[in-house]
Rosetta silent file (secondary structure, phi, psi, omega in degrees, C-alpha in Angstrom):
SEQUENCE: XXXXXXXXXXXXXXXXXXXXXXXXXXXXXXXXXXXXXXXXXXXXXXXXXXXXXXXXXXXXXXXXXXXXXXXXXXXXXXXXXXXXXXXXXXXXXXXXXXXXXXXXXXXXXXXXXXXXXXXXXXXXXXXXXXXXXXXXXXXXXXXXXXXXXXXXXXXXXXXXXXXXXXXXXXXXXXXXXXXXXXXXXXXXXXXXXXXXXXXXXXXXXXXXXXXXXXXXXXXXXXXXXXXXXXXXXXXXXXXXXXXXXXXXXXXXXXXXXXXXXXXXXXXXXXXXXXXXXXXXXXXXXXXXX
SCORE:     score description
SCORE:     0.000 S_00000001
   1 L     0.000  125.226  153.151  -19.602  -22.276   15.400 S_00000001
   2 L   -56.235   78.208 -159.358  -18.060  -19.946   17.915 S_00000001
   3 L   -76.473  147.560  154.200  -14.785  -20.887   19.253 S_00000001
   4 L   -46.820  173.723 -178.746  -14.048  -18.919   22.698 S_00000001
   5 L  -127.857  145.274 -131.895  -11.166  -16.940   23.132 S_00000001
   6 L  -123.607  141.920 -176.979   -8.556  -18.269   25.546 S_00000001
   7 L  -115.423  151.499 -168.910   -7.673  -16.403   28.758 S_00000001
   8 L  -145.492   45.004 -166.949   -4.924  -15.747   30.980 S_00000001
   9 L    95.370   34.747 -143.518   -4.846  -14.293   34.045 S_00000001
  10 L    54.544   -1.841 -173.757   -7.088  -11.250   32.934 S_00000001
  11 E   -86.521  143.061 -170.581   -5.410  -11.016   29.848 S_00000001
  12 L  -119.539  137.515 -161.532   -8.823  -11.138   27.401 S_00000001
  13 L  -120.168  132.863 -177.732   -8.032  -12.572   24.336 S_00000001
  14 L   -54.227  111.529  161.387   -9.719  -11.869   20.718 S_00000001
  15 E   -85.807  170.755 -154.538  -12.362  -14.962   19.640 S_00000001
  16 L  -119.180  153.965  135.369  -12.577  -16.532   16.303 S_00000001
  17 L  -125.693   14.786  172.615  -14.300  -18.503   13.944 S_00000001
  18 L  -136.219  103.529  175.572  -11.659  -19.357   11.943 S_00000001
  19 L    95.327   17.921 -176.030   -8.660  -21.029   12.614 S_00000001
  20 L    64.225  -25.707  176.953   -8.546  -20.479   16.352 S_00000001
  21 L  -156.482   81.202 -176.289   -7.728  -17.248   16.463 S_00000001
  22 L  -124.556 -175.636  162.609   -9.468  -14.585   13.429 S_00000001
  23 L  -104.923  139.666 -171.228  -11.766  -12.091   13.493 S_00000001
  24 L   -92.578  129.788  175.161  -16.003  -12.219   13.281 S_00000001
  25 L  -123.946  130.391 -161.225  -16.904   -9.428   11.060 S_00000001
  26 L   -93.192  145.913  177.118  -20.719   -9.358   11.092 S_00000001
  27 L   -89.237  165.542   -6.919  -22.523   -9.699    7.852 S_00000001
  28 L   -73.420  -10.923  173.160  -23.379   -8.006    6.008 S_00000001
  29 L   -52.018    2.537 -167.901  -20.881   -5.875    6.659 S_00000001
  30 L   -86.207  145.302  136.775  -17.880   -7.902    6.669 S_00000001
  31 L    -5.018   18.616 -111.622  -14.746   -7.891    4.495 S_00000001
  32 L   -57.631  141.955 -123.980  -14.371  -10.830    2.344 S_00000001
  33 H  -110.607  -13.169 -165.209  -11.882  -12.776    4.147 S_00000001
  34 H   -74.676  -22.516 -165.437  -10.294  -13.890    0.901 S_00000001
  35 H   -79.280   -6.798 -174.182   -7.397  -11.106    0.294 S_00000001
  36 L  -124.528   86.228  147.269   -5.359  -12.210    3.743 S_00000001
  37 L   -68.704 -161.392 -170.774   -3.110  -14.652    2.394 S_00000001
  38 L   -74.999  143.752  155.006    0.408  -14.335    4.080 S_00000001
  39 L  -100.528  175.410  179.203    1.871  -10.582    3.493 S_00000001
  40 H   -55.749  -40.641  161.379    5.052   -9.519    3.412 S_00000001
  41 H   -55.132  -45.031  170.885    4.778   -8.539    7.218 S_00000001
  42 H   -79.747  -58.605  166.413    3.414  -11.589    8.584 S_00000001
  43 H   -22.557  -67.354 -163.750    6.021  -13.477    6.289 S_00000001
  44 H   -63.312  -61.226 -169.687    8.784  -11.468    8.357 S_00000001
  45 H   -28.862  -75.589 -152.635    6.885  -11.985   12.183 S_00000001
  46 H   -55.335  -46.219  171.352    6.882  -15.774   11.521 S_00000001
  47 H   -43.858  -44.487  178.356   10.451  -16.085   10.369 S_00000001
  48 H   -62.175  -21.027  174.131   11.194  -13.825   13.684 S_00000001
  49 H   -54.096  -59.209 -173.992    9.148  -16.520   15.667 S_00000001
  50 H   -46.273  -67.821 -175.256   11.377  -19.177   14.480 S_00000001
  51 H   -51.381  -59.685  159.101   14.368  -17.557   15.675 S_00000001
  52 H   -25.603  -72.738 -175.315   13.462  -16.499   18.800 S_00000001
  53 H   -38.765  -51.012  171.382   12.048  -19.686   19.352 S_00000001
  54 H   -60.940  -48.206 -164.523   15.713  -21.546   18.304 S_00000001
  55 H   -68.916  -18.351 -179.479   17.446  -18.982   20.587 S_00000001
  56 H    75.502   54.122  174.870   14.953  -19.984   23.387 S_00000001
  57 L   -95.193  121.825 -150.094   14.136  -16.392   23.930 S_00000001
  58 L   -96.500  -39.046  167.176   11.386  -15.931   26.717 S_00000001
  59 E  -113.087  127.479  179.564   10.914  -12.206   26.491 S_00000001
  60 E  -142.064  154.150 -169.178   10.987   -9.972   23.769 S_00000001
  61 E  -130.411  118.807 -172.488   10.491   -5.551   23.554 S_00000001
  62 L   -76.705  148.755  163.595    9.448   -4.215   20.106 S_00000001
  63 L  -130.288 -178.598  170.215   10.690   -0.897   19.389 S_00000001
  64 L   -33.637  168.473  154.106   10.040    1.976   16.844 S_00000001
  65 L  -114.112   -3.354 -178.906   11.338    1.257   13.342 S_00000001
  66 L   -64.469  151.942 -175.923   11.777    4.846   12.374 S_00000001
  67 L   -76.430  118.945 -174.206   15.309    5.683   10.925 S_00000001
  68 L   -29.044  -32.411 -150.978   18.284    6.288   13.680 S_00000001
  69 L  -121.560   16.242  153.772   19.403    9.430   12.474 S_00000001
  70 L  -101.508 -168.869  155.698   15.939   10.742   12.354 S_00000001
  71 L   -79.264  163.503 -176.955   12.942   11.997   14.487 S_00000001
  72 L   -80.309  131.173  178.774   10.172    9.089   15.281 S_00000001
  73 L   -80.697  150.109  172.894    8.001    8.644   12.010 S_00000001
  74 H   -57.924  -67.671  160.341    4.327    7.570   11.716 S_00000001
  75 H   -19.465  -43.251 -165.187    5.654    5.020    9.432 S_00000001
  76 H  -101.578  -39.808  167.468    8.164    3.521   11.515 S_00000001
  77 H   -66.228  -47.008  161.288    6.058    3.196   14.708 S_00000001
  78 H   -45.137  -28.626  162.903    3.268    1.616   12.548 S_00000001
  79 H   -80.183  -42.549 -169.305    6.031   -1.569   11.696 S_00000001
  80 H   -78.961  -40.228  168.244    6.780   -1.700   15.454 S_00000001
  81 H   -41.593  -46.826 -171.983    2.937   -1.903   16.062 S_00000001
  82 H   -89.125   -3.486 -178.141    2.242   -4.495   13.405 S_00000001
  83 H  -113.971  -18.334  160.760    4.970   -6.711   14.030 S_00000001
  84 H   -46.002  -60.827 -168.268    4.361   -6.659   17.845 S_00000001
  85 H   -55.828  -30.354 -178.499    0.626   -7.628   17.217 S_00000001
  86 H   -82.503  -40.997  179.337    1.777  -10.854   14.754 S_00000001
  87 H   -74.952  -28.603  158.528    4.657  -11.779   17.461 S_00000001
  88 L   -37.722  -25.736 -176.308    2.043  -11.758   19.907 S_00000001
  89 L   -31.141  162.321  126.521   -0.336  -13.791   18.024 S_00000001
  90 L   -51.112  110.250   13.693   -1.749  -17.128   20.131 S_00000001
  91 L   -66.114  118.737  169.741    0.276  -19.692   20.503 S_00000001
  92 L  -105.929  152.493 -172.871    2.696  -17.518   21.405 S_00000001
  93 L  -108.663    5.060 -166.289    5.917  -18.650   22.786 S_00000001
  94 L  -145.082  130.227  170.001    7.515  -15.333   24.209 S_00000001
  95 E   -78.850  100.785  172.796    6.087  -12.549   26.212 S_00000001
  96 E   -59.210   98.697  176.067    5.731   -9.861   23.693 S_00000001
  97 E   -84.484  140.965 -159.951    6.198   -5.963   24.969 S_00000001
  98 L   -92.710  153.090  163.271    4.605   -3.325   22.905 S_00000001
  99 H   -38.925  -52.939 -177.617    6.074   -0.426   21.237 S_00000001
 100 H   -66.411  -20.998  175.460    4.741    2.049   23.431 S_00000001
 101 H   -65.342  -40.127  171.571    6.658    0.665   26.648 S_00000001
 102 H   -43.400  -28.355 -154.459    9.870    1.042   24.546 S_00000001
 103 H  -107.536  -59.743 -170.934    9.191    4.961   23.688 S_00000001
 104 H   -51.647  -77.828 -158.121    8.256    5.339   27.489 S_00000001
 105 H   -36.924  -32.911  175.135   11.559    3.753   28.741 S_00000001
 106 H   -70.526  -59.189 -169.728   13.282    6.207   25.921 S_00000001
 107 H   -64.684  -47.155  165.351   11.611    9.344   26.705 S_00000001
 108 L   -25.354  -40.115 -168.510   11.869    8.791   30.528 S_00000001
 109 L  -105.099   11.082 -163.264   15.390    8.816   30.165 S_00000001
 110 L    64.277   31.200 -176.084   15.636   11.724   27.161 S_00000001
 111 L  -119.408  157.510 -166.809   17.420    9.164   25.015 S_00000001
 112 L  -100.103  165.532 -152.311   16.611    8.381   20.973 S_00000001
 113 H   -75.216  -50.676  165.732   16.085    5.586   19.386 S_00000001
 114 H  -106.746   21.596  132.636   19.474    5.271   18.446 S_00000001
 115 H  -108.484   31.954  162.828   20.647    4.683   21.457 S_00000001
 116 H   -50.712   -9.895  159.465   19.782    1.464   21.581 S_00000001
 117 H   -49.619  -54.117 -175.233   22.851    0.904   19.949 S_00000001
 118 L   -47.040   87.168 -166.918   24.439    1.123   23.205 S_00000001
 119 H   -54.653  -24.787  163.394   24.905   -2.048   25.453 S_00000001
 120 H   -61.929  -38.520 -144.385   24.696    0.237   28.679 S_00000001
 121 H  -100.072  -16.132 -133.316   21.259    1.441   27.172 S_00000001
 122 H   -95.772  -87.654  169.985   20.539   -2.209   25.778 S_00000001
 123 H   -24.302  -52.861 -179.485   20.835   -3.904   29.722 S_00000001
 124 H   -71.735   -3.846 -174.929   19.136   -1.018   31.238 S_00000001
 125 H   -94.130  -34.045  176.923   15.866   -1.601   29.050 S_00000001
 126 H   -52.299  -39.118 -157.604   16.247   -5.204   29.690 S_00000001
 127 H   -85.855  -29.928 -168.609   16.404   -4.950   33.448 S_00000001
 128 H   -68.640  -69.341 -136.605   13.168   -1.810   33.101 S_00000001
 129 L   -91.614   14.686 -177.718   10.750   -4.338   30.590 S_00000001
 130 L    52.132   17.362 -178.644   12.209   -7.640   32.343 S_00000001
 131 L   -72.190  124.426  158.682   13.262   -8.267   28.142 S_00000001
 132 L   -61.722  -55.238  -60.013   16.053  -10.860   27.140 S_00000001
 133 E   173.398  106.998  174.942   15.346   -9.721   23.957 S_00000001
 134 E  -125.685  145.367 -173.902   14.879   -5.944   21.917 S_00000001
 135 E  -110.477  122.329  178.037   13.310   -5.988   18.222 S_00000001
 136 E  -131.770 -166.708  171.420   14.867   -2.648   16.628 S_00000001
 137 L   130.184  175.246 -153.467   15.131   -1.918   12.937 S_00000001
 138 L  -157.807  133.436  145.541   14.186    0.926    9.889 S_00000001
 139 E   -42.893   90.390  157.152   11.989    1.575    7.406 S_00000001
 140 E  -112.621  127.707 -175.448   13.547    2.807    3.758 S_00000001
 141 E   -80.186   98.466  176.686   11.453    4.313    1.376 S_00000001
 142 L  -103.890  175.408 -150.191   12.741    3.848   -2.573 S_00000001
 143 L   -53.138  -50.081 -161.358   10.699    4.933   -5.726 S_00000001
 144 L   -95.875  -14.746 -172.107    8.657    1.725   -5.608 S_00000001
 145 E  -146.215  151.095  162.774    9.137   -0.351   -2.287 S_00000001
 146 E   -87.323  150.231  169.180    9.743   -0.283    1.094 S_00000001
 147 E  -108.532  129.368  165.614   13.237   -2.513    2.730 S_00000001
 148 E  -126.148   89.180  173.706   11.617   -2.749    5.983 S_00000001
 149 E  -105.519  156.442 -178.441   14.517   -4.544    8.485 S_00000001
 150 E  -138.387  132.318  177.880   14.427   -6.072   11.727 S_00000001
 151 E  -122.948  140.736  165.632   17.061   -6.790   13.837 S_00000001
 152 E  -111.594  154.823  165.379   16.795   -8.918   17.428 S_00000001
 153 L  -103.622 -170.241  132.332   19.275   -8.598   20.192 S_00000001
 154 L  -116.514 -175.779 -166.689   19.602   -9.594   23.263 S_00000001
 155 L  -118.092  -12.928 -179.511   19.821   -7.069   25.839 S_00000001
 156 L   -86.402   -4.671 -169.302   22.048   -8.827   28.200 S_00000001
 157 L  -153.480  -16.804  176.646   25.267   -8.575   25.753 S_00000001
 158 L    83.966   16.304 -165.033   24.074   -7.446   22.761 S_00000001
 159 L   -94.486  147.224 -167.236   24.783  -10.081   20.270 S_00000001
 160 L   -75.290  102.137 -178.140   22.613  -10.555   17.359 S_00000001
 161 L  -118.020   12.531  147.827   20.088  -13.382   17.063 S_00000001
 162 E  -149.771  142.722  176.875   18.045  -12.386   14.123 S_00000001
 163 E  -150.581  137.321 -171.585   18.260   -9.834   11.438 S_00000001
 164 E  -150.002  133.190 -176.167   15.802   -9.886    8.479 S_00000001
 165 E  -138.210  159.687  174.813   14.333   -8.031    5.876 S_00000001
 166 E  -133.963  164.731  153.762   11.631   -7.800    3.305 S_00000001
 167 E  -108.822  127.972 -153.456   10.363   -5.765    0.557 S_00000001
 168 E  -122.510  127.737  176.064    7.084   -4.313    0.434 S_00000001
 169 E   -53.925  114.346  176.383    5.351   -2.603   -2.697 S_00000001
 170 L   -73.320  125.643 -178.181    4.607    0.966   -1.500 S_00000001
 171 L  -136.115  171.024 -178.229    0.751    2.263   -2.066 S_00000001
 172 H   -51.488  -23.570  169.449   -1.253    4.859   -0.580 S_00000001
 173 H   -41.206  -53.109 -158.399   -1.576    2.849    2.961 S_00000001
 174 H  -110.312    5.033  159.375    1.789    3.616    3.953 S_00000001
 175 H   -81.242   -3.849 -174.675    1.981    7.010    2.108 S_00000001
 176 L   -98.527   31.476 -143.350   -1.219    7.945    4.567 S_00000001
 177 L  -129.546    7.666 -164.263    0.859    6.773    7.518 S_00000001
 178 L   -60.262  -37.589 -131.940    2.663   10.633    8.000 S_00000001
 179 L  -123.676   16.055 -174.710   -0.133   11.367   10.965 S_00000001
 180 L   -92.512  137.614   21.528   -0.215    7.575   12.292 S_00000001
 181 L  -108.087   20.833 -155.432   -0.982    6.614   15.081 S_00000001
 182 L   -52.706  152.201  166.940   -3.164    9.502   15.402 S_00000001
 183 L   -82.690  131.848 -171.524   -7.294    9.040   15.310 S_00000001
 184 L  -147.515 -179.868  161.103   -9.105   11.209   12.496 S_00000001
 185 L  -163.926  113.393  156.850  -12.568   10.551   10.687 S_00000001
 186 L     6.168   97.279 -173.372  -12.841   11.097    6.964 S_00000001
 187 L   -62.587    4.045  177.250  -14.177   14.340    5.750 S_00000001
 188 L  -161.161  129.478 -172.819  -16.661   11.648    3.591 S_00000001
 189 L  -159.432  113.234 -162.087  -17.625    8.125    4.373 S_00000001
 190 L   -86.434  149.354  171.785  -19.496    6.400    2.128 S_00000001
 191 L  -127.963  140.503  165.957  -22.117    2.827    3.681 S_00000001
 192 L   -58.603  -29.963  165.725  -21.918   -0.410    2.605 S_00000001
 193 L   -86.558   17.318  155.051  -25.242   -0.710    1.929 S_00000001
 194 L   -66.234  117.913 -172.066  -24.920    2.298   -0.977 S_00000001
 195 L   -48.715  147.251  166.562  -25.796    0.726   -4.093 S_00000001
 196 L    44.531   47.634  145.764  -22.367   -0.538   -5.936 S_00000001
 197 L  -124.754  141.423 -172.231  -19.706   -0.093   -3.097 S_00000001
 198 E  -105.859   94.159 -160.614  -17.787   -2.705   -2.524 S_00000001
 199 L   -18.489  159.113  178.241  -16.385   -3.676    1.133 S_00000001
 200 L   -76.657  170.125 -166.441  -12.672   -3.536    2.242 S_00000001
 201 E  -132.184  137.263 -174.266  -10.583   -6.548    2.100 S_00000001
 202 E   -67.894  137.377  165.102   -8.168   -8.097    4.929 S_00000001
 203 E  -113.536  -91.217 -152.975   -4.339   -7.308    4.120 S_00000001
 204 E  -130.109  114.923  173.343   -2.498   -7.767    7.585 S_00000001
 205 L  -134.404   71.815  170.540   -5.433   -8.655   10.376 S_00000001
 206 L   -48.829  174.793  157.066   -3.127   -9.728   13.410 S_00000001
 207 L  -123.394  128.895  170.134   -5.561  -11.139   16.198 S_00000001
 208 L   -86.855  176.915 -158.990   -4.857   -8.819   19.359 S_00000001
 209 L  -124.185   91.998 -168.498   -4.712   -9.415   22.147 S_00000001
 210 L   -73.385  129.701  150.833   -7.175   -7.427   24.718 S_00000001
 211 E  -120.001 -177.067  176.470   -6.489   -6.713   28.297 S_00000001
 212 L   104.389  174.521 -161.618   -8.693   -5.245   31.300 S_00000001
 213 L  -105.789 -161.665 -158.278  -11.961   -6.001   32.304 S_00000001
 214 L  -109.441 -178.027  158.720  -15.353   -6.408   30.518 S_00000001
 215 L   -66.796 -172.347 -137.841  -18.664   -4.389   31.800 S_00000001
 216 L  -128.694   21.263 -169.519  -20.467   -5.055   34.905 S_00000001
 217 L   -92.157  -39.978 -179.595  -22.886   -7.666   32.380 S_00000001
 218 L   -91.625  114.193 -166.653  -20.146  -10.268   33.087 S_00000001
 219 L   -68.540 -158.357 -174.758  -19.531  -12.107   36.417 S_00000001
 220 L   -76.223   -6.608 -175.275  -16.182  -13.879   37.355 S_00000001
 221 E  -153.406  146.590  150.806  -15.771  -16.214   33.932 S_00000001
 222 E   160.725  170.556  170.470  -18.314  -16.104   31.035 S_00000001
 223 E   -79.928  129.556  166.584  -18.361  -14.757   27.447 S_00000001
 224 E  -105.938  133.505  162.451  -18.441  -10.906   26.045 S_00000001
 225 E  -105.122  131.360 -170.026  -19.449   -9.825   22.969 S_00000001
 226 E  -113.616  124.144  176.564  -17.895   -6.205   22.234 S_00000001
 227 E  -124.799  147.720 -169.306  -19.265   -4.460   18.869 S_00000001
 228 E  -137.888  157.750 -171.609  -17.105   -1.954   17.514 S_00000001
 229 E  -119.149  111.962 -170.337  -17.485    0.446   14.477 S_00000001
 230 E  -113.793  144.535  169.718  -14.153    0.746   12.789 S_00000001
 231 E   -91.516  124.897  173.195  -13.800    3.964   10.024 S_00000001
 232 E  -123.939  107.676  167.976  -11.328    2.132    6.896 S_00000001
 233 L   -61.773 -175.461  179.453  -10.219    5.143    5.414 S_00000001
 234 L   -65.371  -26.852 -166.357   -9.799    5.381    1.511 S_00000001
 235 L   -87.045    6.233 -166.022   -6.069    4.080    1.925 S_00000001
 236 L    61.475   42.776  170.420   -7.409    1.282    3.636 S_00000001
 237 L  -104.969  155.772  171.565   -6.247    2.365    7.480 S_00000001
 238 E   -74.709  121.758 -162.655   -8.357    2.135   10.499 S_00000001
 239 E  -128.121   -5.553  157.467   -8.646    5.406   11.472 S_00000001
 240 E  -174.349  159.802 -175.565  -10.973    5.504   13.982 S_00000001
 241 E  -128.972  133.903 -175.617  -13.056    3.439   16.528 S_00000001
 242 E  -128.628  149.811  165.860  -15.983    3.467   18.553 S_00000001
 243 E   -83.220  101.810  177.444  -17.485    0.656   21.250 S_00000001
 244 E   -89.157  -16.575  151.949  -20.703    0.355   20.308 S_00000001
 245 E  -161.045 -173.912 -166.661  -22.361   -1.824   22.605 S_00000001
 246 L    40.118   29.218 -175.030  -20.587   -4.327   25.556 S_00000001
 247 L  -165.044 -174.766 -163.233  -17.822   -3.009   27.301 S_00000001
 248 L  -104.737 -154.631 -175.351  -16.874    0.060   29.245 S_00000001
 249 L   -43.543  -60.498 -145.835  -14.806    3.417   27.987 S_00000001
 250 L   -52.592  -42.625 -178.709  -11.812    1.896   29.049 S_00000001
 251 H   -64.444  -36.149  157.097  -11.695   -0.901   26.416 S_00000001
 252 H    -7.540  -49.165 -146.254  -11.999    1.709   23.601 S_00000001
 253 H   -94.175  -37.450  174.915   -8.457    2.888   24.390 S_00000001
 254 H   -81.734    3.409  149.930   -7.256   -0.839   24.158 S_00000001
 255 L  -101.421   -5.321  174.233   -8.659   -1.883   21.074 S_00000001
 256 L   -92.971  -76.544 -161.031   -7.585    1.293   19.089 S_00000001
 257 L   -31.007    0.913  157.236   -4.125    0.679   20.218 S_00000001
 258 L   -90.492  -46.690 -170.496   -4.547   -2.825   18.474 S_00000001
 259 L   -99.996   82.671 -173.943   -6.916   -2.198   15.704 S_00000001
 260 L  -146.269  -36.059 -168.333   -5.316    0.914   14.917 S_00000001
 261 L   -95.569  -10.901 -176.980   -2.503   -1.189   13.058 S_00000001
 262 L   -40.210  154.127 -178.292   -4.989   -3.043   11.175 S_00000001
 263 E  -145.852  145.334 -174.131   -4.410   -2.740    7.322 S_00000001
 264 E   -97.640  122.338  157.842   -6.817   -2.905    4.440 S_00000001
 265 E   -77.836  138.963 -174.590   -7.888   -3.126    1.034 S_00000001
 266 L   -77.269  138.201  179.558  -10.015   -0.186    0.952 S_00000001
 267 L   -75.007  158.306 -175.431  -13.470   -0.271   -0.269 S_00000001
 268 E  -126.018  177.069 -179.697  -14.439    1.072   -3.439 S_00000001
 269 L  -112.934  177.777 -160.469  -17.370    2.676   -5.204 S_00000001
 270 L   -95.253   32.460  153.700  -19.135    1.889   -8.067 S_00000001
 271 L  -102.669   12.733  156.529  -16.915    3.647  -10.315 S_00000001
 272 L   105.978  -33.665  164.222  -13.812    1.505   -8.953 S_00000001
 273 L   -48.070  121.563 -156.794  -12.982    4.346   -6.861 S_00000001
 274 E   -85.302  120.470  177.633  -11.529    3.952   -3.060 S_00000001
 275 L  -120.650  156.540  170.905  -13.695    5.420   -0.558 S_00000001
 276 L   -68.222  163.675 -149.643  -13.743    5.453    3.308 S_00000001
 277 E  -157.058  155.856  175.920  -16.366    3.067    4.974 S_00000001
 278 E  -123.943  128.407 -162.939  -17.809    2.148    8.618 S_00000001
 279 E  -128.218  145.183  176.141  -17.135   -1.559    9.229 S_00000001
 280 L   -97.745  174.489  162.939  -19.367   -3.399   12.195 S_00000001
 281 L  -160.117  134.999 -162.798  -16.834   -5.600   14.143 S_00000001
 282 E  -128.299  117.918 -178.670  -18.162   -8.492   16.834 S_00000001
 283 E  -107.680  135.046  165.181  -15.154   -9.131   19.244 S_00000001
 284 E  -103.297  129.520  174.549  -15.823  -12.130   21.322 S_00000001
 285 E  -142.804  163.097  156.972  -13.233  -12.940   24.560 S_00000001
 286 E  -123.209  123.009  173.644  -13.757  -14.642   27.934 S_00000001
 287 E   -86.142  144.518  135.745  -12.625  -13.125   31.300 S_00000001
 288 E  -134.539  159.060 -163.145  -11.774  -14.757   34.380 S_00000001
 289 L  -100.034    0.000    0.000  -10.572  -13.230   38.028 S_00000001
């Protein structure tokens, strides 16, 4: 059964079959669905929901996670990506701003990351992104784990209404994360249908959230189907994307910047080894004008 995917004003929303809002990965090619229990990442979003939610915060603007007294890391913009896409999820209760408006609003003005510190810089981003509400926080790397914290503010005064952290066992995912968010394709990429490799497995599979319009197949309301070919490197990252049939350039650019954050167990081969792989993907949404 196909549930639709719920619409908003042109905003085109990812459909499901599971759970109201997953992803259809067509077999055979699909994922088994069984590794994404909660992670440590989604664990953190959903706590930040709650708060938000108690503070009755309407608007919220993700930023970078890379460390203040550095330059911005691959690493640390990959946490502000993935924790956007999970506060965003459907239901959502707050209008969610992406990382990249934050880095525009910075670079516009030549100012870093940490000044954000600042309650003059905190009130002008509110009044730019219309945000109550800025998500900041850093990424530390130790031998074995990441402390990955998040702090919310608000932007009109600067007082603190959540600050939270987890620890996440570090593996080759986030050591392959130097060159993120950049688009690459494997110097080798092994198919699923090679005798005794075994597909990747969901880790953190937000459902995004698509906007813009569909191809000239769809009229003012009906259903698209968009199939996309995602490369899941050995480390399990998405690492590149292609539209492969239903939709025009433009959604390309708006579906990496979603599935881009996607995160994997990486398929393996049949000596147990992790190799990169081409994954089929079926997106379903409904548009209306």
């Amino acid at each position: 059964m196909k549930c639709p995917a719920r619409e908003s004003l042109g905003h085109l929303y990812l459909g499901a079959l599971v759970c109201g809002f997953f992803l259809l990965l067509l077999a055979p090619l699909a994922p088994t669905a069984g590794a994404n229990s909660h992670s440590q990442i989604q664990i953190l979003s959903t706590v930040l929901r709650k708060r938000l939610a108690q503070a009755k915060v309407q608007s919220l603007a993700v930023a970078d996670l890379s460390p203040r007294e550095s330059t911005t890391s691959g690493i640390g913009q990959y946490f502000g990506d993935i924790l956007h896409l999970y506060l965003a999820e459907p239901p959502r209760k707050q209008n969610v701003i992406a990382r990249d408006a934050v880095a525009h609003f910075l670079d516009a003005r030549k100012l870093a990351l940490s000044d954000l510190e600042s309650l003059q810089t905190l009130k002008q981003l509110g009044d730019f992104l219309h945000a109550e509400a800025v998500l900041t926080g850093s990424v530390v790397r130790e031998a074995q784990q990441l402390i990955v914290v998040a702090s919310v503010k608000r932007t009109a005064d600067g007082s603190v209404i959540a600050s939270e952290q987890v620890l996440i066992p570090t593996d080759a995912f986030f050591d392959s994360l130097r060159n993120y968010p950049e688009a690459e394709t494997p110097a080798s990429i092994s198919r699923l249908t090679d005798s005794g490799v075994r597909p990747p497995a969901f880790l953190d599979i937000p459902a995004p959230q698509f906007r813009g319009p569909a191809d000239g197949t769809m009229g003012v309301r009906g259903d698209a189907a968009i199939l996309l070919n995602l490369v899941i490197s050995a480390e399990g990252r998405v690492t590149n994307l292609k539209v492969v049939q239903g939709a025009g350039p433009e959604f390309a650019d708006v579906a990496w910047r979603s599935m881009r954050a996607f995160r994997f167990k990486p398929a393996l081969d049949r000596t147990g080894q992790p190799v990169a792989v081409v994954i089929r993907m079926q997106v379903f949404f409904m548009a209306t004008r």
